[in-house]
C-alpha positions as CSV (number, residue, x, y, z in Angstrom):
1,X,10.4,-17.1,-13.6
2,X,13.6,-16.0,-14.2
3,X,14.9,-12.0,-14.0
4,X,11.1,-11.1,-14.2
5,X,10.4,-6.9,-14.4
6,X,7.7,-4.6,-15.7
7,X,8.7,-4.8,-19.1
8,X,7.6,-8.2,-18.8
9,X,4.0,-7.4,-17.9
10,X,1.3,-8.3,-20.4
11,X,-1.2,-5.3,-22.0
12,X,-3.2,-4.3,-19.8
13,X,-5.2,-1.9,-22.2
14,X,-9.4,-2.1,-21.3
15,X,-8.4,-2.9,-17.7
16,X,-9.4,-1.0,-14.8
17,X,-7.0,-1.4,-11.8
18,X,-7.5,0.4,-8.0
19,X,-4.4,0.7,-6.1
20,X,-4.8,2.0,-2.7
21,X,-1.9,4.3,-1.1
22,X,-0.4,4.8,-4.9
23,X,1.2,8.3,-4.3
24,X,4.2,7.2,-2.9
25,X,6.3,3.7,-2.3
26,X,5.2,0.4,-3.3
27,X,1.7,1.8,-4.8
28,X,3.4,4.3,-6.8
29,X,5.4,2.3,-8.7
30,X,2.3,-0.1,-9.1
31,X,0.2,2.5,-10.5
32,X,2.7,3.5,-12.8
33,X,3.9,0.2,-14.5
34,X,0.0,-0.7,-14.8
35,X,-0.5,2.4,-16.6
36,X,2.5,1.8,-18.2
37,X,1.0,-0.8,-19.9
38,X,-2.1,0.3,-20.7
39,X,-4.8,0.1,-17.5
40,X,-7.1,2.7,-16.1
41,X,-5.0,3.2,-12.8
42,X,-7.5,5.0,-9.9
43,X,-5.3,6.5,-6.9
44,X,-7.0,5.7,-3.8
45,X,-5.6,7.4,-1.7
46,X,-6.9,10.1,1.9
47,X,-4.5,13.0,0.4
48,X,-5.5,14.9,-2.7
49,X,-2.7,17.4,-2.5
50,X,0.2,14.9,-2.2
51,X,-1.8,12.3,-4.9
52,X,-2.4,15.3,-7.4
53,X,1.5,16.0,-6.9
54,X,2.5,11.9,-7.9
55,X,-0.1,12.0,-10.6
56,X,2.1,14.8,-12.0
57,X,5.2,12.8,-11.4
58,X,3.2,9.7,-13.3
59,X,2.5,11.2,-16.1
60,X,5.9,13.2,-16.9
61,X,7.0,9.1,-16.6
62,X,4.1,7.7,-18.5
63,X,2.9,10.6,-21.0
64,X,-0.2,8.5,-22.2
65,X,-1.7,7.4,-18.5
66,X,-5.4,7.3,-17.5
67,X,-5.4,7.8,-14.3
68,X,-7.7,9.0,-11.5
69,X,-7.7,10.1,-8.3
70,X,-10.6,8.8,-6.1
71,X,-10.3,9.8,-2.1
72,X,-10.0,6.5,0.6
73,X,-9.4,7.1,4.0
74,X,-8.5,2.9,5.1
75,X,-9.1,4.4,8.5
76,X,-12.5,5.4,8.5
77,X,-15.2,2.9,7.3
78,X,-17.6,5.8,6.1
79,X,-14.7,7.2,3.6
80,X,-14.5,3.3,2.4
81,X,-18.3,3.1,1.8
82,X,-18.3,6.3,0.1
83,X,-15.2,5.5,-2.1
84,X,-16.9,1.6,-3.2
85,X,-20.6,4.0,-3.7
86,X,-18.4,6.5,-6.1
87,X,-16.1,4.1,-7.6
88,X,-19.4,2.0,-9.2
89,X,-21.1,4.9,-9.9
90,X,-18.0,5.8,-12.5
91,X,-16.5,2.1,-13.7
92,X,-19.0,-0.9,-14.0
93,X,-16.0,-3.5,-13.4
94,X,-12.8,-3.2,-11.6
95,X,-10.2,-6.2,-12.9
96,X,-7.1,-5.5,-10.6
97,X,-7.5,-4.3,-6.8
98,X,-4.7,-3.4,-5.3
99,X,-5.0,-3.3,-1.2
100,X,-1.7,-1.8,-1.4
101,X,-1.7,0.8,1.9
102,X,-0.2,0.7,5.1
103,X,0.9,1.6,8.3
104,X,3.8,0.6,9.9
105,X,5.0,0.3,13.7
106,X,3.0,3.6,15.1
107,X,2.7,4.3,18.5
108,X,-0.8,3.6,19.9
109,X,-3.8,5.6,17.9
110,X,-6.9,4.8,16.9
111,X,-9.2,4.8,13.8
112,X,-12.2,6.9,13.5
113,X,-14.6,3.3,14.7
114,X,-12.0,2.9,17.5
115,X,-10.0,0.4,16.0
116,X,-6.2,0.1,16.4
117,X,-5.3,1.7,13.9
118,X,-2.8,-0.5,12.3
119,X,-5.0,-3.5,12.2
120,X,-8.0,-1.3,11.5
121,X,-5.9,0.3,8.7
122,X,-4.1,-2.6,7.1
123,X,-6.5,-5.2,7.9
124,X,-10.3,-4.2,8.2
125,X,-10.2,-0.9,6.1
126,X,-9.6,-3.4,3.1
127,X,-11.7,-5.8,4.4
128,X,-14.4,-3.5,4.1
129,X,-13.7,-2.2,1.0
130,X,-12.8,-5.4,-0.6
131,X,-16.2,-6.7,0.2
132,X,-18.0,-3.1,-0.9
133,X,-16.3,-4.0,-4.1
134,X,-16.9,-7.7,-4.8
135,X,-19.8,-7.3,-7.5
136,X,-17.9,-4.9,-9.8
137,X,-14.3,-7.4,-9.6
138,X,-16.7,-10.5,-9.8
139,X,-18.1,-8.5,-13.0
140,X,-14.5,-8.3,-14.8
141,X,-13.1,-11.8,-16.7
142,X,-10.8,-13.2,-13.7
143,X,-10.2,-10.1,-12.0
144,X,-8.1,-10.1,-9.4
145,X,-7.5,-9.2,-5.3
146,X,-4.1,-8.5,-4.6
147,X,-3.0,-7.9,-1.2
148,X,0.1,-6.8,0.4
149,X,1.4,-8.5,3.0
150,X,5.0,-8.5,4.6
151,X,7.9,-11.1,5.8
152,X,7.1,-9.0,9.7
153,X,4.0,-11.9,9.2
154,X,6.5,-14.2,11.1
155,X,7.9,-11.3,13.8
156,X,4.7,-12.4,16.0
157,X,3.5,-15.7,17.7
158,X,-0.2,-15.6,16.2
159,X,-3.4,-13.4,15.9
160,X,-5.3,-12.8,19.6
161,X,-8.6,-12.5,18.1
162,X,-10.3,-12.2,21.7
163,X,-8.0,-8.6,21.5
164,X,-7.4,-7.5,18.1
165,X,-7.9,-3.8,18.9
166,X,-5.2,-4.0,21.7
167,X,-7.5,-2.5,24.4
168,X,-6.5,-5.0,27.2
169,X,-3.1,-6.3,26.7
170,X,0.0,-4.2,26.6
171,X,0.4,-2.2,23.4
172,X,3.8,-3.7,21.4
173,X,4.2,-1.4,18.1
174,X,6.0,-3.9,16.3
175,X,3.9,-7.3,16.9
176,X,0.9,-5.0,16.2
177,X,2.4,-4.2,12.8
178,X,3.5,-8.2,12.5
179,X,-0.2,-8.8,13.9
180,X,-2.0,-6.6,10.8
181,X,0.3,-8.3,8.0
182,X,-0.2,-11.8,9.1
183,X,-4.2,-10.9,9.2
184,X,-3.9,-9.8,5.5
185,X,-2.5,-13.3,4.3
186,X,-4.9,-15.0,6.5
187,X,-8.0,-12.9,4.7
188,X,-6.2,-13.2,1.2
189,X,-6.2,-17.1,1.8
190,X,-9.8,-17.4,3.5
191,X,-10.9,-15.1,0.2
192,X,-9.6,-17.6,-2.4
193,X,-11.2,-20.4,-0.2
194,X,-14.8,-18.9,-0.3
195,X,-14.5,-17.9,-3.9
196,X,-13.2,-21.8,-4.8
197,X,-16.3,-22.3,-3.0
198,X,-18.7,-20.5,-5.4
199,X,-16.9,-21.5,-8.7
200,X,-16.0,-17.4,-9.1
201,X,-13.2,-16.7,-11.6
202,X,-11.9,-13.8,-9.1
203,X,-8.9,-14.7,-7.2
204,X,-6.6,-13.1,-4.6
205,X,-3.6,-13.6,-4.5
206,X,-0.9,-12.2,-1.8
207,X,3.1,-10.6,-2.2
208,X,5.4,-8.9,-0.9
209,X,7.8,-6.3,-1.3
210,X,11.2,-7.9,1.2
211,X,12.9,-5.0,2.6
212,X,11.9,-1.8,0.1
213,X,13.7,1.6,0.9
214,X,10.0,3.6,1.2
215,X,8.6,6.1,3.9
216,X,6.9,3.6,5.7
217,X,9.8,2.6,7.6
218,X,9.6,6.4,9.1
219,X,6.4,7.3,10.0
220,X,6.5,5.6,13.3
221,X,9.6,7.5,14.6
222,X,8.0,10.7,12.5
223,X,4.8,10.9,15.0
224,X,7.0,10.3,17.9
225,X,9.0,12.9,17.0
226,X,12.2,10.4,17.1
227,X,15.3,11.5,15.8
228,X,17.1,8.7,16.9
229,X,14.1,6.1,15.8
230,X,13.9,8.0,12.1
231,X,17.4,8.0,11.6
232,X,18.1,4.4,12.1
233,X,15.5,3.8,9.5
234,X,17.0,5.9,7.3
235,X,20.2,3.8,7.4
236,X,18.5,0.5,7.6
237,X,16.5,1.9,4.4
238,X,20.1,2.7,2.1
239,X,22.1,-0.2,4.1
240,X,19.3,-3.1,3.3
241,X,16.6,-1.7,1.2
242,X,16.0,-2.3,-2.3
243,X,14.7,0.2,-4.3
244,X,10.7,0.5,-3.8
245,X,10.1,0.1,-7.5
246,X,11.9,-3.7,-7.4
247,X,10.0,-4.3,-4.1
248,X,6.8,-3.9,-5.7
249,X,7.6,-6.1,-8.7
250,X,6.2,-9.4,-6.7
251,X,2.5,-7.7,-6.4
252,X,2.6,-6.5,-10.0
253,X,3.2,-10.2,-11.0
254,X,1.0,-11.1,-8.8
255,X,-1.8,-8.9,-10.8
256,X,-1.2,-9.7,-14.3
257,X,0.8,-12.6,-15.3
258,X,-1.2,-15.4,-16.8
259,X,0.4,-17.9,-15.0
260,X,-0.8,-16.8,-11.4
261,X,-3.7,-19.3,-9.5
262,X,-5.6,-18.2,-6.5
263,X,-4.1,-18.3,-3.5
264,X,-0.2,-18.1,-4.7
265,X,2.5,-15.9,-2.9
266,X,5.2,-14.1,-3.9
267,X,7.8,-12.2,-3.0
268,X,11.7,-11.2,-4.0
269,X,13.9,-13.9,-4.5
270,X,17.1,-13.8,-2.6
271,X,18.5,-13.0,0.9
272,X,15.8,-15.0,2.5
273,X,13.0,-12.7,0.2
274,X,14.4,-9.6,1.4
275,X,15.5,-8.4,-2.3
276,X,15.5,-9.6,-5.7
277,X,13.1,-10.6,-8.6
278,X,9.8,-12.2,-8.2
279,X,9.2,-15.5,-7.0
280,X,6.5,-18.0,-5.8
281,X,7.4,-18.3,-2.2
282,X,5.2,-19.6,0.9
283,X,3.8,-18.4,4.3
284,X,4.5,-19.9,7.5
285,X,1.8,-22.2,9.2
286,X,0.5,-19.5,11.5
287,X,-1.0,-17.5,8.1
288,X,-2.4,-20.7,6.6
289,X,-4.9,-22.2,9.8
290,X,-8.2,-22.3,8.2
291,X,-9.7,-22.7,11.4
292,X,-7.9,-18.8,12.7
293,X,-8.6,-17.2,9.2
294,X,-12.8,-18.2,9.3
295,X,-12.8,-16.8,13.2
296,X,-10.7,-13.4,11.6
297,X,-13.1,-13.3,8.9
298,X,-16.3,-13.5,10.7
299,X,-14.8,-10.9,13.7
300,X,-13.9,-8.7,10.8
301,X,-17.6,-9.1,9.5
302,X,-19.0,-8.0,13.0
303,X,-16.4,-5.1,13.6
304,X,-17.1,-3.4,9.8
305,X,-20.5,-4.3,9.5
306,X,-19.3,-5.4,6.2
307,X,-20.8,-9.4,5.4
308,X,-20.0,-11.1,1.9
309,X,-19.3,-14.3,0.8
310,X,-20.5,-15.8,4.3
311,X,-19.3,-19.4,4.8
């Protein structure tokens, strides 16, 4: 695909895109060069003074954007069920969704269920809201489920589903993280399955960003109030890093090129997908056992209370 950038993406104009966490990082720069080109970008996002601030920032970039702020909180299932109930009430389709937000190597905390609250964030928040969702992205012409996964998939030796909320085994902050991003390939993959299954013209597709210079490398070392921890991620960020606007070029291919089939992966193309342009790329075998991703998908059923597209 070449040198592939934004000003290669198609018009998007009568499309209606959701991009969680887009007021900073990889989701800003996804709302903005999908408004760019002409969609109906709404900011989901749990801050409205910080998301008011980048829709500021978007539109001194983007003069002519429609965009919207709607409040998500990944961490509490109530503020998901309340964001799907408001977000049909408003749009009667959604074509692109972008389960863009994250958290990255906390120390130990807790969603408002209980959950661990990087798995409960980056894995069962969008779970839930995915699935709250599904009727208005099955009503758009080949919408589409993008999620955002990470190359920290392969930093861990597998899912423990019998302790996914870390409440018996030790608590390790960075397979946890590697834990959540190998779950979101494993539901991306297990999504397109049951859709092939039902002959739906939705499909989810997964990317990610390599190593992009954004604030989620900090936040860990932030709540520990870690000067050492936050200032080695501030050098790893300007030593290794790519700017966050080319590290979120893989999922904006991911959600508009023509070319794209269900169940594809992408991610930068050089220095072993830590930088570079978009490229079809590939998992390893730990994200693509069928047999894991139907027990994840029917544990994340029980633990959200959310149920669609039951095998």
């Amino acid at each position: 695909m070449g040198k592939w950038t934004a000003a290669d993406m198609p018009d998007l104009g009568g499309k209606v895109a959701v991009v969680t966490g887009a007021n900073s990082g990889l989701g800003y720069y996804t709302a903005r060069d999908l408004a760019a080109h002409g969609a109906h970008v709404v900011l989901a996002c749990r801050g409205r003074e910080k998301t008011e601030a980048a829709m500021q920032a978007l539109k001194a970039e983007v003069p002519d954007a429609h965009l919207e702020f709607m409040l998500l909180d990944l961490a509490d299932l109530d503020s998901v069920a309340a964001f799907a109930s408001a977000f049909k009430a408003r749009h009667p389709k959604l074509d692109i969704l972008h389960n863009n937000a994250g958290v990255m190597a906390l120390p130990q905390m807790r969603t408002k269920q209980g959950f661990d609250m990087q798995i409960g964030t980056n894995h069962l928040g969008h779970f839930a809201l995915t699935g709250q969702l599904l009727d208005v992205l099955l009503a758009a012409p080949r919408g589409r489920v993008v999620s955002t996964a990470s190359m920290a998939h392969t930093w861990t030796r597998g899912m423990d589903l019998d302790d996914l909320n870390w409440e018996r085994k030790p608590y390790r902050k960075w397979d946890a993280y590697g834990k959540s991003k190998l779950a979101n390939l494993l539901f991306a993959y297990e999504l397109q399955r049951r859709l092939d299954q039902r002959g739906a013209s939705l499909i989810s597709v997964v990317a990610h960003p390599g190593y992009a210079a954004t604030n989620l490398q900090g936040a860990g070392a932030k709540i520990e109030n870690s000067v050492i921890g936050g200032a080695i991620m501030k050098i790893g960020n300007a030593l290794f890093g790519q700017p966050a606007a080319m590290g979120a070029l893989p999922q904006l291919y991911a959600a508009t090129m023509p070319d794209v089939r269900g169940g594809e992966y992408f991610g930068p193309d050089r220095l072993g997908g830590s930088r570079g342009y978009p490229t079809r790329t590939r998992s390893n075998a730990a994200s693509r056992d069928e047999a894991v991703a139907a027990r994840l998908w029917a544990l994340s059923e029980q633990l959200t209370g959310v149920r669609f597209l039951s095998a």
